[in-house]
C-alpha positions as CSV (number, residue, x, y, z in Angstrom):
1,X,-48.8,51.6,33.6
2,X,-49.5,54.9,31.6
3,X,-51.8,54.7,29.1
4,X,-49.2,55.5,26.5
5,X,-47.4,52.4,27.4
6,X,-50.5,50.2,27.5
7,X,-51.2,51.6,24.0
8,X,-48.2,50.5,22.5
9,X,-47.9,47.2,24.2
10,X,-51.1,46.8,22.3
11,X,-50.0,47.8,19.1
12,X,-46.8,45.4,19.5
13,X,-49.1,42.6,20.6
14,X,-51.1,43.1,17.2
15,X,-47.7,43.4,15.4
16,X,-46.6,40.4,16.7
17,X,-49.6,38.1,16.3
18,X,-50.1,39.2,12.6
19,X,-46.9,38.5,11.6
20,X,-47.0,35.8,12.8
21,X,-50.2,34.7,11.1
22,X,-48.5,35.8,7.5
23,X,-44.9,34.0,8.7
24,X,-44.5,31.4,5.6
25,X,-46.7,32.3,3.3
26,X,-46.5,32.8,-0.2
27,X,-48.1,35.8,-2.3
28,X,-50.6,33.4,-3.4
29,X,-51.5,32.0,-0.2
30,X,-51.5,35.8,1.1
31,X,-53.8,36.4,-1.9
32,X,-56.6,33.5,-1.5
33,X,-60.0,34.0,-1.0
34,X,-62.4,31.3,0.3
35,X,-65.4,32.6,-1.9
36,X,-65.3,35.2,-4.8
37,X,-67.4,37.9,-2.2
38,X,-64.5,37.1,0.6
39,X,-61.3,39.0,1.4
40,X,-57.6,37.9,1.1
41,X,-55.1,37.7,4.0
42,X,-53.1,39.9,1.8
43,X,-56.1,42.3,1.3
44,X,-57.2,42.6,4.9
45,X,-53.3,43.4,5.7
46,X,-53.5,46.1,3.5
47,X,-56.3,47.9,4.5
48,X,-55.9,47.8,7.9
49,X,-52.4,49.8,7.6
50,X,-54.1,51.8,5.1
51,X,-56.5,52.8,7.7
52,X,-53.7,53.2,10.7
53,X,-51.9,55.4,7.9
54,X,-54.6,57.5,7.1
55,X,-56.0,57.7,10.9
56,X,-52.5,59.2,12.0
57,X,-51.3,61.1,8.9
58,X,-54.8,62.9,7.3
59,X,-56.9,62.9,11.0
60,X,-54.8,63.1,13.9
61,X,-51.6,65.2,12.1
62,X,-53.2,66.5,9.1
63,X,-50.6,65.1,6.8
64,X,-49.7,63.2,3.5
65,X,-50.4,59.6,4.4
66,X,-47.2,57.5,4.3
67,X,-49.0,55.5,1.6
68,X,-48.5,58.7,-0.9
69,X,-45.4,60.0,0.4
70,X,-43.5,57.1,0.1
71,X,-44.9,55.9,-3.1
72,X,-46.3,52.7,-1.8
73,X,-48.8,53.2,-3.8
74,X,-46.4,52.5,-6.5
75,X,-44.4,49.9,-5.3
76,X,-47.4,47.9,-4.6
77,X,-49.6,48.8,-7.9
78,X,-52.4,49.9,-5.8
79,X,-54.5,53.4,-6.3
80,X,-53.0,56.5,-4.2
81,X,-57.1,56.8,-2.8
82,X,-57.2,53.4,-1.8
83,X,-58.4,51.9,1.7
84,X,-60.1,48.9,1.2
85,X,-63.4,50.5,2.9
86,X,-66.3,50.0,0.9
87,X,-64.7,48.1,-1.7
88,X,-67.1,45.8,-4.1
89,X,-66.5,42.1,-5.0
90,X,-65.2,43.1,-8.2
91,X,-62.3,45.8,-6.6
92,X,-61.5,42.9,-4.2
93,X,-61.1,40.2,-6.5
94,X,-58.9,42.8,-8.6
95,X,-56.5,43.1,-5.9
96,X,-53.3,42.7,-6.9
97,X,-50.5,39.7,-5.9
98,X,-48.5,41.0,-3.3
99,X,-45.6,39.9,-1.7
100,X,-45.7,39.6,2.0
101,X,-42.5,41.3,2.3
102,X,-44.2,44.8,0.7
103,X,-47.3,44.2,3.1
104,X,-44.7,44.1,6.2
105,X,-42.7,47.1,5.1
106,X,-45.6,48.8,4.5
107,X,-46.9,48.3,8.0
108,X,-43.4,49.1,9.3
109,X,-43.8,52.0,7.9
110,X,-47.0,53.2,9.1
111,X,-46.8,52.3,12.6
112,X,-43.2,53.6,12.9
113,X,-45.2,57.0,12.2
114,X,-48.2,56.4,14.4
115,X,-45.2,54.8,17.3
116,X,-43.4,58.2,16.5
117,X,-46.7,60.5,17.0
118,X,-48.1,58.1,20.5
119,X,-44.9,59.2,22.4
120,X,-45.3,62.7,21.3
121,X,-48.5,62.9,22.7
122,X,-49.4,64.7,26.7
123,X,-52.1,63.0,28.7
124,X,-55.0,65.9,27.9
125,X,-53.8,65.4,24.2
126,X,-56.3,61.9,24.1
127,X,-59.6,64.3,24.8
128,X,-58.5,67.2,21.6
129,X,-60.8,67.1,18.4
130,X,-58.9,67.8,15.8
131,X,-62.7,69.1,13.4
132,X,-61.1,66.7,10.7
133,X,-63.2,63.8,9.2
134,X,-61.1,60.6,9.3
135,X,-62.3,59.4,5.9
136,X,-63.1,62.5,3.8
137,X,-63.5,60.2,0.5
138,X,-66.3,58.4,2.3
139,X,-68.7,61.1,3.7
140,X,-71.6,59.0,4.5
141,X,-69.9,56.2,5.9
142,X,-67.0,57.6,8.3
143,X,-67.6,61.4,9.0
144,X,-71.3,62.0,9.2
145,X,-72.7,62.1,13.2
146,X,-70.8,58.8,14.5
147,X,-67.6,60.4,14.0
148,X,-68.6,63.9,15.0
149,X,-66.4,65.7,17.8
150,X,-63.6,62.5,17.6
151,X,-60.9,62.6,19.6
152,X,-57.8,61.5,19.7
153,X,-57.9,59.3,22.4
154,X,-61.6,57.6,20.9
155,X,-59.1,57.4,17.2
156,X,-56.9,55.1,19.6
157,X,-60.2,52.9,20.5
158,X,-61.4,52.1,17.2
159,X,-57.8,51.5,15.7
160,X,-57.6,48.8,18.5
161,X,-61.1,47.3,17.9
162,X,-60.2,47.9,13.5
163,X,-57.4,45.5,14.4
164,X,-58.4,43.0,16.5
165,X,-61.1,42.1,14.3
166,X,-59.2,42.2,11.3
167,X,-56.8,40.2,13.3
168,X,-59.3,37.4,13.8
169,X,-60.1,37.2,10.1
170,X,-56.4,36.7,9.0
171,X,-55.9,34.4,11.4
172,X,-59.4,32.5,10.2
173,X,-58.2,32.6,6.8
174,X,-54.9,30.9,7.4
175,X,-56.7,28.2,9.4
176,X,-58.9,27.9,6.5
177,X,-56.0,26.6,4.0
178,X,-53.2,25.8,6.6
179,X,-55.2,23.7,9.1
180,X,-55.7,24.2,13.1
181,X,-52.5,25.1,14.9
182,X,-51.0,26.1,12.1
183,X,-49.1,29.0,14.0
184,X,-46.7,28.7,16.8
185,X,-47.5,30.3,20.0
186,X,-44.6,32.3,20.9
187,X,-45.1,34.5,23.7
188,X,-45.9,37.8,23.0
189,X,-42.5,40.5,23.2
């Protein structure tokens, strides 16, 4: 298997699994938070295709993030600047209700981009540095030293550890309210 292929079985397996985590829930179940410092389901979706988005639009293509150009940003009532990293208690719990349906066209949308810019990409096009910080709002945190000479292919790597962690904590949080095998295990596409 190439690595582009293993890459996007990956990215389907995630797909897959989360939706399935948010299948039958309502906006307020999506919007729950088991403590007032804890995240929502709905919350953790958004920021991790906020991050995808602006990992493949602003680093790897040096483009308008799909968040802006598509006006999700309106759609959802959400700030244009927005990630989710670094975010307080308070900006948490002001999170707004959001309708799962908006937090899966919203993925959709992102990872049709980052689909569309994986097959694009040649083998040596994993070890290029495109000299861009990947969070350029958050200096400190993203773009100092740890994220100095990143490549393309190392982007790939943390997207994939970003979701699988994230992944986990959905998942968690579903368990929290719904019970233990709450979620049917289809097999994976």
């Amino acid at each position: 298997m190439e690595l582009k292929q293993f890459i996007e079985k990956v990215l389907a397996d995630y797909r897959h699994r989360l939706f399935l985590a948010l299948d039958g829930l309502t906006p307020e179940e999506l919007a729950w938070r088991p403590g007032p410092e804890a995240n929502s389901m709905a919350f953790i979706v958004w920021h991790v295709a906020r991050i995808e988005d602006r990992w493949f639009q602003r680093f790897a293509r040096e483009a308008t993030e799909v968040w802006v150009r598509e006006g999700w940003s309106h759609k959802i009532g959400i700030s244009e600047q927005g990630t989710g990293g670094g975010y307080t208690a308070e900006q948490i719990a002001q999170f707004p209700i959001v309708k799962g349906e908006d937090l899966r066209q919203y993925f959709e949308a992102v990872r049709k981009e980052t689909l569309s810019f994986l097959r694009g990409l040649e083998p040596k096009d994993f070890d290029f540095a495109p000299e861009r910080p990947p969070a350029p709002d958050r200096p400190r945190a993203l773009s100092g030293n740890a994220f100095e000479g990143c490549t393309i292919g190392r982007m790939f790597r943390q997207i994939i550890a970003e979701f699988n962690q994230h992944l986990g904590q959905v998942q968690y949080l579903r368990g929290l309210q719904k019970g233990i095998n709450n979620v049917q295990n289809t097999p994976l596409p």
